[in-house]
N, C-alpha and C positions, 0 to 999 in steps of 0.2 A: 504494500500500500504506500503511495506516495503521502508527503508528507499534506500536501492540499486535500487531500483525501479524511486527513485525519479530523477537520474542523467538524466532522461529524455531522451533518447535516442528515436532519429526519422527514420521514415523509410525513405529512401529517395533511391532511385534505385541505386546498385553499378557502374553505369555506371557514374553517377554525380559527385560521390566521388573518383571513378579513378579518372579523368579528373581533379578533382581538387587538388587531390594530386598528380599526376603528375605536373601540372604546377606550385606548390608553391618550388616542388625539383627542379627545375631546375632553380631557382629563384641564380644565382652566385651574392655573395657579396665582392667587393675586400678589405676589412678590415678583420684581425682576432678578430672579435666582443666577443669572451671571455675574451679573453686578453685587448681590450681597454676596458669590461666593469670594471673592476677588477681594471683596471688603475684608470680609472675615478672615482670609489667611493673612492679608496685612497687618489686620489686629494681634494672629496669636505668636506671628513673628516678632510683633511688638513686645507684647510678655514676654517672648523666650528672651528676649535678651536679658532679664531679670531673674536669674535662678529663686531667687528668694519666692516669686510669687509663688513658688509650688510647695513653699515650707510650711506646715503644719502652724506653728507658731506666728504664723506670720499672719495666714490665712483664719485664723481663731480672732487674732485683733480685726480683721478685716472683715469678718463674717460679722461683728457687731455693728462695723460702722455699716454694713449694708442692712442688717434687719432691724436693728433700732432706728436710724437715722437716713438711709437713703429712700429705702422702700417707702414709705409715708410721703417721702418730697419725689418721688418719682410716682405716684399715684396721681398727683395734684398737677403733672406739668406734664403732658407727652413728648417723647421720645427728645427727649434731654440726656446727653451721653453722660458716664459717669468719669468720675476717673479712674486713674487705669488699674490701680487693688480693684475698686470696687466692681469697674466694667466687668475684672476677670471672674470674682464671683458672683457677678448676675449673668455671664456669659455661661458655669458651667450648670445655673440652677435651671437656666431654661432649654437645657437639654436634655432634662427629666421633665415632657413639658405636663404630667397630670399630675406630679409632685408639685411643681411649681404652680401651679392653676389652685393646688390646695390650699399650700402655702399662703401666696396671695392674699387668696379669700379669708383668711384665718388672720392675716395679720392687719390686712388696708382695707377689707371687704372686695375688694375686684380685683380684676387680672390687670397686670400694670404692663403697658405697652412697651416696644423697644422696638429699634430699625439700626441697620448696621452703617455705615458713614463711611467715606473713603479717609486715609487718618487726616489731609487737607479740612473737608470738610468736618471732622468730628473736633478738630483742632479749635476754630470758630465758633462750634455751638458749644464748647467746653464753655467760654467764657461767660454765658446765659446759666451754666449750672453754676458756674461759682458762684456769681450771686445770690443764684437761689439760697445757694447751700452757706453763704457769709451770710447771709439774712435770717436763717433761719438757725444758723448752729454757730454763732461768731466765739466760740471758746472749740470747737473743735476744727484743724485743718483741714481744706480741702485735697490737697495732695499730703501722702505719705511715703515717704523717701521709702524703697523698697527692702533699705539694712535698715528701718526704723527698728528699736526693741522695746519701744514705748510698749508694755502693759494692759492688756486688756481687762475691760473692767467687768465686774461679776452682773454678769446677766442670765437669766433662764430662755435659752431660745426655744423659739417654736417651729422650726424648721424638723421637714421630716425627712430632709434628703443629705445624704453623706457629701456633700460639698468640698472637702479635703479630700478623700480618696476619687471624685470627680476630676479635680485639679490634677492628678495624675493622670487617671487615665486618657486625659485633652492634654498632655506634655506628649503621651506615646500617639492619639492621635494627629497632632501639628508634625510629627514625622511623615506618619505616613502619607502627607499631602505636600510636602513643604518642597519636590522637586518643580521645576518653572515649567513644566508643562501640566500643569494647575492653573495654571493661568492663562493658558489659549482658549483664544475663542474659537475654535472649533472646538475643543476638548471638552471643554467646558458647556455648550450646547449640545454635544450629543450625552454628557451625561444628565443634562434635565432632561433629555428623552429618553433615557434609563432610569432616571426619578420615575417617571411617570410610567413607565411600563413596572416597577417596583410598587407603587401605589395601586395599578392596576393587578397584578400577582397578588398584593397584600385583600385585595375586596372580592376577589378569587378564591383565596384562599383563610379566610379570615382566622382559621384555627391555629396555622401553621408559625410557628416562629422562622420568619425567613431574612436572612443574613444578606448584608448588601455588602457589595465591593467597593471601595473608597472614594472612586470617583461619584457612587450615588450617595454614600454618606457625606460628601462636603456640601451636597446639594441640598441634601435632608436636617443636617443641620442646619444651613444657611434661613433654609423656611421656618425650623422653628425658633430659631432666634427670632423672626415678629410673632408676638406669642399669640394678638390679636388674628392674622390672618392664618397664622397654622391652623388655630383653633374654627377659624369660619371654612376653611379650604378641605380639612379631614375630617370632619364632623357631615360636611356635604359628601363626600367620600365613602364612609363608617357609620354616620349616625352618631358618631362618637369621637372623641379625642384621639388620634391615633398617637399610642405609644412610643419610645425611641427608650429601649433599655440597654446601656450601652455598660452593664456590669459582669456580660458575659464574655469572659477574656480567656479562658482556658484554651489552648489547642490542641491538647495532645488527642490520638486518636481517642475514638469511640465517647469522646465528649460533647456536650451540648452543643457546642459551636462547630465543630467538626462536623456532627451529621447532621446538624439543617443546613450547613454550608451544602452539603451532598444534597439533602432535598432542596433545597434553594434549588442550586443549579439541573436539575431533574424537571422541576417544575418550569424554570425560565424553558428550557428544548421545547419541552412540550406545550406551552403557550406560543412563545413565537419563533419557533423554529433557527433558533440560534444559541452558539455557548452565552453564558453568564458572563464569567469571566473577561474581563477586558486588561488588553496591554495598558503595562502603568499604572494599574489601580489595585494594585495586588498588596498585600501586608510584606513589609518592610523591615521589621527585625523591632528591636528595641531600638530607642534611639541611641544615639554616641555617644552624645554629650560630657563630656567629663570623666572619661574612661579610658583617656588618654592622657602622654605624661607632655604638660608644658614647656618644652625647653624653653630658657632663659636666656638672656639677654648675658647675664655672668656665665653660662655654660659655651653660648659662642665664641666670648672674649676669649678662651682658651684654647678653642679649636683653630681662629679666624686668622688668616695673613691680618696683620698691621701697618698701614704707613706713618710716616714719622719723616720728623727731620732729624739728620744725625750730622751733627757741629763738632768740629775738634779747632778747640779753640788756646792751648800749650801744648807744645811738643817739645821732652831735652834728651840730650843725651849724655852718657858718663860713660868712664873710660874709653877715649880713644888715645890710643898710643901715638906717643908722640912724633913718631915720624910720618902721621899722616896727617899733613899739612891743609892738604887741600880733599874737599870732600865734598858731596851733598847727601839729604836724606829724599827717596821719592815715595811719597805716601800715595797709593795704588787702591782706590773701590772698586770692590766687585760686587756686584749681585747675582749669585749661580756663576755661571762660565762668562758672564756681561760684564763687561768693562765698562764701566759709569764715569770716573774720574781721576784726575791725578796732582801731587801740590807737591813739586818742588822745593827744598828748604838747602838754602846752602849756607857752607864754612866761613869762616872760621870758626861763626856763633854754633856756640851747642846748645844755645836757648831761643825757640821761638815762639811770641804768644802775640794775638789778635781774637779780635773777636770771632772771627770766621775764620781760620787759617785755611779750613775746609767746611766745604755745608754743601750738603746735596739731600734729595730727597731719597729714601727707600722703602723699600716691602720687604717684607717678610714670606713673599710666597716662596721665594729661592732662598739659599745661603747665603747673609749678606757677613762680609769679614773686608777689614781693610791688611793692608801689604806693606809693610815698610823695611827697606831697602837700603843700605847705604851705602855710598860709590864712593870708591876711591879713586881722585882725578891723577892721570897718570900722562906724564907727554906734558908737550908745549900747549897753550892754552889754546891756539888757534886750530892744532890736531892731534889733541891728545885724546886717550880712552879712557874710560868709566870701566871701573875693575871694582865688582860688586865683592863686599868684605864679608858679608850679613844678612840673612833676610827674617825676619818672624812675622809672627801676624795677629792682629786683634780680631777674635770672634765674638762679634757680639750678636749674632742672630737669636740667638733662645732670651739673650738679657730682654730687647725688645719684645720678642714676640711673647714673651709670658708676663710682663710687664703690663702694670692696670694705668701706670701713670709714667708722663716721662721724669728722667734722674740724671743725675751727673755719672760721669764716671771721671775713673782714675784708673792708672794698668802700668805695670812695670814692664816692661818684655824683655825677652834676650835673645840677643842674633843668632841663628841656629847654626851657623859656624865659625863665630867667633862670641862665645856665652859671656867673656867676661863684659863685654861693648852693652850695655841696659840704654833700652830708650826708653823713657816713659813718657805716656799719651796724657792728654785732659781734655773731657769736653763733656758732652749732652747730647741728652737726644730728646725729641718734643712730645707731648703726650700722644703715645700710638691709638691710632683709627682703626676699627675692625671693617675692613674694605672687600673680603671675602672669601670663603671656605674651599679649600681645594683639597680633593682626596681624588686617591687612585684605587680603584677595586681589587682585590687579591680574592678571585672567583675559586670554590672551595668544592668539592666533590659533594654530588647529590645522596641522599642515605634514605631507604627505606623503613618507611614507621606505619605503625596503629596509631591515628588518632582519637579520643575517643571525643565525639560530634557535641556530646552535652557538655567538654568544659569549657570555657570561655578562655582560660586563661592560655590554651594551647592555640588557639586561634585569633583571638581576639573581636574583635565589636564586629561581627560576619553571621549572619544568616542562615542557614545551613540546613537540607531538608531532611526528612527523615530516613533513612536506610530499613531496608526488611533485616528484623534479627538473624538471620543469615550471611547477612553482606555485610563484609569487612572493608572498611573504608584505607586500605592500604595506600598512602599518600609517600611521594618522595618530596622529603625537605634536604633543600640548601641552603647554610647558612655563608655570608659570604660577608668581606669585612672591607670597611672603608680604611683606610691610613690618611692622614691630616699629614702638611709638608715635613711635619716632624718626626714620621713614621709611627706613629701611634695609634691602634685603632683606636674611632671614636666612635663609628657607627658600625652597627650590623644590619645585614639585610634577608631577613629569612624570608624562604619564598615554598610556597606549599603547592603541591599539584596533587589534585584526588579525580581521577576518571569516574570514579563510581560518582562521586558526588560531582561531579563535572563542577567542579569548583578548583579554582588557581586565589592566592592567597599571596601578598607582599606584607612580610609588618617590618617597619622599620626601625631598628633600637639605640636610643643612645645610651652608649652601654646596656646598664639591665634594663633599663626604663623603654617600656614601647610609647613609643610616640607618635606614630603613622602607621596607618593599614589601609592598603588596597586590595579589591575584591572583585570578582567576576559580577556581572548584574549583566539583568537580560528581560526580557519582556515582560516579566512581573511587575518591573520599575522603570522602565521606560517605554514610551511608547512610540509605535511605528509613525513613519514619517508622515504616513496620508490622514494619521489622526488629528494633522495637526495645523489650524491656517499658517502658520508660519515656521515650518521646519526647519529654515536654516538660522532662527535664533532661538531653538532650547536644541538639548540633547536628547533624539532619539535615534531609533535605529529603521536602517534600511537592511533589512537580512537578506535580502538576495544578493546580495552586493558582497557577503562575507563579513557583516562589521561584527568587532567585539567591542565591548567595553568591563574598563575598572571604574566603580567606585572610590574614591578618595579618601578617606577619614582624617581629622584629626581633635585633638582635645574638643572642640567647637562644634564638632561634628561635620558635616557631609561639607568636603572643601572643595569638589571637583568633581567632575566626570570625564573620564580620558576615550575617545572612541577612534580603533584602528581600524584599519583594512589593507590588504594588496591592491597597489592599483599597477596601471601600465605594463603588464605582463602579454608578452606579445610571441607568439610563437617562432619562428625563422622559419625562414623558405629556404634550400637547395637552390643552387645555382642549377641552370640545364646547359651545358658546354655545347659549344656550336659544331657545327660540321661542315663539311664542304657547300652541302647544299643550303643547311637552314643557320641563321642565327642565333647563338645563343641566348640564353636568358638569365640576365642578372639574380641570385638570389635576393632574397628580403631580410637583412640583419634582424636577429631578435630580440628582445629586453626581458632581462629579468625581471623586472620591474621594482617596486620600489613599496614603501610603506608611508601611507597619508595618513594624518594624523587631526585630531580637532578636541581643545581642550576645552568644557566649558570649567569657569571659576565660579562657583555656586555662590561665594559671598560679594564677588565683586560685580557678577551679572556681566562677566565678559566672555569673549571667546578667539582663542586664539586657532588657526588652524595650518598647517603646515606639512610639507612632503622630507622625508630624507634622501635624497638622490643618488639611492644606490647604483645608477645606471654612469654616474658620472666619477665612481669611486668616493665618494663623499659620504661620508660617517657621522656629522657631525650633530648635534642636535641646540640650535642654539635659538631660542627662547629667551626672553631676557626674565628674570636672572637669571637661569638656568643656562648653562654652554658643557654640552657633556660631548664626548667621541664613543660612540657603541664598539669601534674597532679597539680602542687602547684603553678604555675603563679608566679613562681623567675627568674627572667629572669636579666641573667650578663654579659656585654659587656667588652673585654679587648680594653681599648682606645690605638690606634697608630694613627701616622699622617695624615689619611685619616678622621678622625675624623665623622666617616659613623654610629654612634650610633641610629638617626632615621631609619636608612635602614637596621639595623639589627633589629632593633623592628618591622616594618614592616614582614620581613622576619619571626620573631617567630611568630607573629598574623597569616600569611600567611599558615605555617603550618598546624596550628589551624584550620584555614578555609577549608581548602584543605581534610582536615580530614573530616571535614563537608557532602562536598561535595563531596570526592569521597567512604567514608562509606557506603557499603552494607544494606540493610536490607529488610524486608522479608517486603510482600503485605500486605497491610493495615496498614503500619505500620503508626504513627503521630508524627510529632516533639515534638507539644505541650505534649503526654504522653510518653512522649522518656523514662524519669526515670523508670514508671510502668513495661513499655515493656522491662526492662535490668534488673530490679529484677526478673521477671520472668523466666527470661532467667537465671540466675545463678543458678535456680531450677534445672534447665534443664539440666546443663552443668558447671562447674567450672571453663572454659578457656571463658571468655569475654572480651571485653573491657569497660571500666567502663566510657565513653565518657561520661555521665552527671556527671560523679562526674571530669573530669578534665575542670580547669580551662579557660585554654589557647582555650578547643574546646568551653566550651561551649561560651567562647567570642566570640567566629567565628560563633556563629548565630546555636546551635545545635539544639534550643526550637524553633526556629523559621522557618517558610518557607523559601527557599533559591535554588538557580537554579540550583540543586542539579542535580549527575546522576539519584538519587532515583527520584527524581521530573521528570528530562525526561521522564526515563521509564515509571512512572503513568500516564502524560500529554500528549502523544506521539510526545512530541518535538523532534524535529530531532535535524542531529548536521549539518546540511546546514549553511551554510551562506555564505550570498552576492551571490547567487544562485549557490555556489560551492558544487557537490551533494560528496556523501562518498560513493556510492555504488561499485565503484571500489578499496576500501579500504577492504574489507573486512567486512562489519559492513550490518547487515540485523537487527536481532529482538535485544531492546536493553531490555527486560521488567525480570522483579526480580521472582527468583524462590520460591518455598516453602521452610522458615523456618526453617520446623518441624524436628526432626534426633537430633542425638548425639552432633553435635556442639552447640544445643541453637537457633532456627531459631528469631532471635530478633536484634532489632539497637545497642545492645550491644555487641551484639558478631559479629555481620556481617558474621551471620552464611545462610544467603538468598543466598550467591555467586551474583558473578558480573552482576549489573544492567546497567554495561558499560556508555555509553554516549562516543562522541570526546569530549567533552571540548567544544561543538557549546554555545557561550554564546556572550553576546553583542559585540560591537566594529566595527561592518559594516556599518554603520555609512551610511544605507537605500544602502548597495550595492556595491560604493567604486573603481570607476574606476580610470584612470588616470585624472590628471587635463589638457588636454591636446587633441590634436585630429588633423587629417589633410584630 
């Protein structure tokens, strides 16, 4: 069965499926549900920048200012925004919205209204509730600093709904929504007509608890956040209030949520003849947040080249023997093998001092030492020779480079062949700059392991599905070390490859401490290109094409999404040699083609995208800050304020990997005889890619098994996930052609042409519906 085959499509009489797309059209919502949804993620993006809202202690002071004191001045004033404590706990009460309607009534006598604001607009109508709120409560403030520890005062509430463990569960909901194609308007109108075919399932089925998938829960809360028209819109629906219980969170199998998710999607087929499940709207893991280790600003001063000024401002010398009359001393900079400068000092004086005798600038990315020499003048003065006596030399590269401030020095030295002769140095050098991290990779042999899928600690913040008690998730880990100019490692880079779990794994460590992880994601989490009015500004995927992508992680959570592919892979033609009678015909050269790349940065809302020209012998990956070589594993970071130097190592590993795995190559080919198979190929063809001999890939796992396109094709794994099929994507056969021809059919040259795959790799975490249901 082709994989377009698998979307499962059922027969079901078209008299059925009128009827029920008739009834779900005609389903009138009086909310602009695109526009509150758009509101609403701007809002909870707003909180998460505030850890505190989600604190117990914090939320207890806050639940008073809202049930004694907001609720009664929000009864009297419609849809007046709150601020932002309080906003967050009337946001999560009326997502219990028949608790809250109780509530309400019990406290103001009515249901008190609310409408979500773009933050512009909500910004504006704040200042109409301060008033209110000066006016009617001038001893207590309208805004509360989010570290407030002010004391909550003894009240008996009457609230019947859990509010703090609410708060939670909308921290791990704002994950699940929080990637930016949430925010297209296509995406975002076809899931109010999955609202609405949801609402229509739920009057269907009214007994059933049915489980929605995220793109219809942003939609469903957005509506009952106006509690007013929820209430007039499902009550027209139901008869009744329609429920939103979103306290059912368990996944593991044969649980509440697991098997209505399984009838949910049973029931959606059979309504209207299509999966449930949609790309990008699939459950997402835990969130990040804080589970990562922050490196510091003091942790880079130690790793980072420094620039500085370095001033020698006395130089003397003692002991020269007297019969050396005439002489000079030539003080020689170097930086690495680079000749920077040179300051002559001549005889008779054995003393010389100025404020500069010398001053130049240096780094620390090479060896910097200066050379002092001293010549004895021999001959007439017009052609005579310099006959060196002496030489020693000042290193002061580590004094600088581990240096927090600049200092004076002082330094005795002596001539390495004549010791009695001491010159001593005086100067300074200015307070060193950290200007940027350079390591070279030292790629470490791959090791077979058991991981076991439920610790976190062996993986880290990754998503991970579930395996049959039978299946052993046999994963090869590399650990592989950076060295800083100083030869030190600083960083490690462990990198995980599981076929069973078709999951590939980057976590980056400084030292013990993990600080960055990248991860395979695939249609669960992003979605196809045609979902989307504007596809070339978020990140999704085009699977016919062969894309994969990594996730980014780091302490802040989701910083990136990395998306590769092979492109430019061209096959060669034979020349046809002429003959007496007919002409020849020129062959067609072929290309191995190359690896395009496109980064999006999830907090800066950019996007960078770019090819590596392996067609041109070009290795090199330069990105600013980031300048890494996949060939020699030099890899050099310009540090600024964001101080993001594991996330760009990440990012160069990732490359690496991505190479890995979206690399062509011909049937039969094996990782473990990768090398074999790309010398041969150079026989063949002159244009290859030399991927065993580059560093950077073969860290990313090239010798080794790995959930590769090549691997789907061979394995016939689909790119399904969480029962979301690709056959209306365009993607039928994904399997590797022959080889053999003009380009080199080998993994070297990626002369097989595209073995494709979507990018279908772990992260469904067994399926992945909403945490939630009504």
């Amino acid at each position: 069965m082709t994989i377009a085959a698998s979307r499962y499509k059922i027969n079901l009489s078209n008299d059925i499926i009128r009827m029920s797309q008739e009834k779900f059209e005609k389903i009138h919502l009086s909310v602009v549900l695109e526009e509150a949804a758009n509101h609403q993620i701007s809002f909870l993006n707003n909180v998460n920048q505030y850890p505190e809202l989600y604190e117990p202690a914090f939320l207890k002071r806050t639940l008073y200012r809202y049930e004694i004191l907001w609720l009664p001045l929000a009864s009297k004033h419609d849809f007046i925004p709150a601020p932002l404590d309080i906003e967050w706990v009337w946001h999560c009460h009326m997502l219990a919205p028949l608790a809250y309607a109780e509530d309400c009534d019990r406290i103001v006598g009515k249901l008190v209204n609310h409408a979500l604001y773009s933050e512009q607009v909500r910004q504006n109508k704040l200042q109409k509730s301060r008033e209110l709120w000066t006016k009617a409560y001038p001893n207590e403030p309208f805004d509360i600093p989010p570290n407030s520890d002010d004391p909550c005062p003894e009240y008996k509430s009457q609230l019947s709904y859990d509010i703090v463990a609410a708060a939670a569960r909308q921290r791990v909901f704002l994950y699940q929504v929080s990637l930016p194609h949430y925010t297209d308007y296509r995406f975002l109108k076809q899931a109010i007509i999955r609202y609405k075919k949801y609402l229509h399932l739920k009057q269907k089925n009214p007994a059933t608890f049915l489980v929605p998938c995220y793109d219809i829960d942003l939609i469903w809360h957005s509506h009952q956040l106006h509690p007013i028209s929820y209430q007039k819109d499902t009550k027209k629906l139901f008869n009744r209030v329609f429920n939103h219980d979103d306290t059912v969170n368990d996944r593991s199998p044969n649980s509440k949520l697991s098997l209505s998710d399984i009838e949910t999607r049973n029931l959606w087929i059979k309504t209207y003849n299509e999966t449930f499940s949609m790309y990008g709207a699939m459950y997402r893991g835990e969130p990040p947040e804080r589970k990562l280790y922050k490196i510091t600003k003091e942790n880079l001063s130690r790793i980072s080249a420094k620039h500085a000024m370095f001033v020698v401002e006395k130089v003397s010398i003692q002991n020269i023997p007297e019969e050396v009359r005439k002489f000079n001393l030539a003080l020689k900079l170097f930086q690495g093998s680079d000749y920077l400068c040179t300051k002559h000092l001549n005889g008779p004086n054995i003393e010389w001092e100025g404020k500069a005798l010398m001053k130049h600038d240096i780094s620390t990315h090479k060896n910097c030492y200066l050379t002092i020499t001293l010549y004895k003048k021999v001959g007439l003065t017009c052609c005579g020779n310099n006959v060196s006596l002496g030489t020693t030399m000042f290193d002061f590269w580590k004094t600088i480079h581990f240096a927090s401030e600049g200092q004076s020095f002082s330094e005795t030295l002596l001539l390495d062949e004549a010791p009695q002769i001491s010159v001593q140095i005086k100067g300074y050098f200015t307070n060193p700059v950290s200007t940027a991290c350079n390591f070279t990779v030292e790629v470490r042999p791959y090791k077979k392991f058991t991981l076991p899928t439920q610790i976190e600690q062996m993986w880290g913040p990754v998503p991970l599905p579930h395996l049959p008690n039978d299946v052993q998730n046999v994963s090869f880990v590399g650990e592989h070390l950076l060295h800083d100019t100083m030869k030190i490692n600083q960083f490690t880079c462990r990198i995980i490859h599981c076929t069973q779990l078709l999951m590939s794994v980057i976590q980056v460590y400084y030292h013990e401490k993990l600080a960055v992880v990248a991860h395979l994601i695939d249609l669960d989490q992003l979605p196809a290109s045609t979902q989307l009015a504007y596809p070339e500004s978020y990140p999704c995927f085009t699977p016919s094409s062969g894309e994969r992508a990594l996730l980014v992680k780091n302490h802040t959570g989701d910083w990136a999404i990395i998306i590769g592919k092979w492109a430019g892979l061209k096959k060669g033609v034979p020349g046809i040699p002429g003959t007496r009678t007919t002409k020849g015909v020129k062959g067609v050269k072929g290309s191995p083609g190359h690896l395009a790349v496109s980064i999006f940065y999830l907090h800066k809302k950019s996007i960078k995208k770019f090819s590596i020209p392996y067609e041109r012998k070009n290795y090199e990956l330069n990105i600013y800050p980031l300048l890494a070589n996949l060939f020699s594993g030099h890899i050099n970071i310009k540090l600024d304020d964001k101080l993001e130097v594991a996330e760009h190592i990440a990012v160069a590993f990732a490359v690496g990997l991505l190479h890995v795995l979206c690399q062509p190559h011909p049937k039969g080919w094996n990782p473990q005889l990768a090398a074999v198979s790309s010398q041969n190929s150079a026989k063949i063809s002159q244009e290859f890619v030399p991927s065993e001999n580059m560093v950077l890939v073969q860290a990313g796992g090239y010798h080794v098994d790995t959930p590769s396109n090549y691997y789907y094709s061979q394995n016939n794994v689909s790119c399904m996930s969480a029962g979301c099929g690709c056959g209306d994507l365009g993607i039928s056969d994904l399997g590797c052609i022959d080889g053999s021809g003009g380009c080199g059919g080998c993994g070297g040259c990626g002369g097989c042409g595209g073995c494709g795959g979507c990018g279908g790799c772990g992260g469904g975490c067994g399926g992945g519906c909403g945490g939630c249901g009504g």
